[in-house]
N, C-alpha and C positions, 0 to 999 in steps of 0.2 A: 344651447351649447354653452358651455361654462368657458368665462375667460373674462377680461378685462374690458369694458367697456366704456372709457374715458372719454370726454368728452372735448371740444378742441378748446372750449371757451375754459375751461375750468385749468386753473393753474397747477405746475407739475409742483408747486409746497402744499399744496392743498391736502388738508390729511384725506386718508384712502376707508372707505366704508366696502366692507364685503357683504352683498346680501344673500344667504341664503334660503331659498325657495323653490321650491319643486312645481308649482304651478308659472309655466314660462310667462303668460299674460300678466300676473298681478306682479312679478319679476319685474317685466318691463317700466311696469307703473312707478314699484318702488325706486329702481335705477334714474328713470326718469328725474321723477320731482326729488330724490334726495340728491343728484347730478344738479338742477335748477338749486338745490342749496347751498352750492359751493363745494362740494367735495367730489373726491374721483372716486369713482364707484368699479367694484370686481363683481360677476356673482359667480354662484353655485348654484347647482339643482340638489345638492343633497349634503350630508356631515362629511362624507370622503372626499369629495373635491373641494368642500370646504376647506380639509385640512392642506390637504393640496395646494390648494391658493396661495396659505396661509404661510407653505414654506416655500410657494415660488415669488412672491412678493411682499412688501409691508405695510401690512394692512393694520388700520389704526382702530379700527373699531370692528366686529361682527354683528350684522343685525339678523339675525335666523328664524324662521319660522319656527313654533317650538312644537307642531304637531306634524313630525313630516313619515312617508314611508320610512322602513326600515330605522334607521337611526334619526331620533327626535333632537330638538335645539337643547334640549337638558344635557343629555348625552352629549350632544357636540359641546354644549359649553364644559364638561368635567371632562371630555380629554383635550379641551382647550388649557383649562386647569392646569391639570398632570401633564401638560406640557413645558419642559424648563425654559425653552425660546421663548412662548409665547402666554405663559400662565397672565402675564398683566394686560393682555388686550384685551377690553371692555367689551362683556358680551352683553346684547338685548335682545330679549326673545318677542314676541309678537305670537297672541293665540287670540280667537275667540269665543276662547271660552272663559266664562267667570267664577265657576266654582273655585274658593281658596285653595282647594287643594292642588292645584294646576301651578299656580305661582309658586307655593313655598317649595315644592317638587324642585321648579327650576333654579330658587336660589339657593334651593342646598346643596344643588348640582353645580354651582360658579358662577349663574345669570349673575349680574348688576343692575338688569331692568327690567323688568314684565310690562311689554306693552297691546292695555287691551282693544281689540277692533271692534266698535269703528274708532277712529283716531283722525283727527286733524293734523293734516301733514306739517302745518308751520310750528306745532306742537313736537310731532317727531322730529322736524328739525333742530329744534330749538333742543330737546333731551341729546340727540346725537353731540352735539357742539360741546353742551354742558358735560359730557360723559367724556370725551376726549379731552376736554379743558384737563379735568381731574385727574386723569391716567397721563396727561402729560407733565402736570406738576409731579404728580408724586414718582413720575420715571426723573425728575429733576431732581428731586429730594436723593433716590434711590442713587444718582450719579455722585451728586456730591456727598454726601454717606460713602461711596466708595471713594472720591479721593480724597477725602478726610481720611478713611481708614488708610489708604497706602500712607500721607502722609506719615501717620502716626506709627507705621508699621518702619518708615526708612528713617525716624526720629529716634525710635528706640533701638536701628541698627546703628546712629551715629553717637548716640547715647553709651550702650556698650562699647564702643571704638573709645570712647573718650574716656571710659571707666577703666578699658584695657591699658591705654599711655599712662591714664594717673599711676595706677599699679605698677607700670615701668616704671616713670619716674621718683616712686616714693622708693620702689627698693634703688633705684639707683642713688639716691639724695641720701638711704640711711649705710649705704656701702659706702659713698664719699665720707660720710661722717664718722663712720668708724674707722676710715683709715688715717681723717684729721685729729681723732680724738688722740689727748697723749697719753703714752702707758703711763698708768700706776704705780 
């Protein structure tokens, strides 16, 4: 069954991992030990209630299987992409397979990380963390980028205000002066 599976010990700041996997056993496993990592965990069985999750909570990272029925982690990662909400959430796919061609597939597709099986879990912890570090800085960067730019955007509406009064005041200062000036 797809849905939230938090755990009581794990803190409600904790950032949120989504796993998607269609096999419910190895589900379990990942939910598990990546929950024993400190974050709060959703899953999926597949890309569509992936996506689902994805817009009924906030979830800070995707970690997907990348060979699943119907719609693969590739695919879920490029309409994670083409999505305007959620294009920055850091996707990691999990296959085991090793031919090159499998990975570059996934990063052309929006992956940020191909991880191959078998994998030491302290190891995926330890990428999950690093991956959300970076997608959180640079949603920091992205914040302040914007209120720098409104700054700059209500700088040059007071800008103009203050260029409109000069303009008043210079024709009013040259209409005084010409009415102080003496005739000729």
């Amino acid at each position: 069954m797809d849905g939230t599976t938090d755990t009581e010990a794990t803190s409600i700041r904790a950032p949120r991992v989504l796993i998607v996997e269609p096999n419910r056993g190895y589900c379990s496993v990942l939910a598990r030990r990546i929950s024993e990592g400190g974050y709060r965990v959703a899953t999926a069985t597949g890309a569509q209630a992936a996506i689902a999750e994805l817009n009924r909570i906030d979830i800070d990272l995707v970690l997907s299987e990348l060979r699943m029925p119907g719609t693969g982690g590739a695919e879920l990662a490029a309409m994670i992409r083409e999505d305007a909400v959620h294009r920055h959430v850091p996707v990691m796919l999990i296959t085991g397979r090793s031919e090159p061609s499998t990975p570059v597939r996934a990063y052309q597709a929006g992956a940020d990380d191909v991880i191959l099986k078998p994998f030491h879990f302290e190891v995926l912890i330890a990428r999950i963390g690093r991956r959300i570090d970076s997608a959180r800085a640079i949603q920091a960067l992205r914040d302040d980028n914007a209120t720098l730019d409104a700054r700059i955007v209500t700088r040059a509406i007071e800008l103009g205000e203050v260029r409109d009064r000069l303009r008043v005041s210079e024709a009013e200062r040259q209409r005084l002066a010409a009415m102080i000036k003496p005739a000729a």
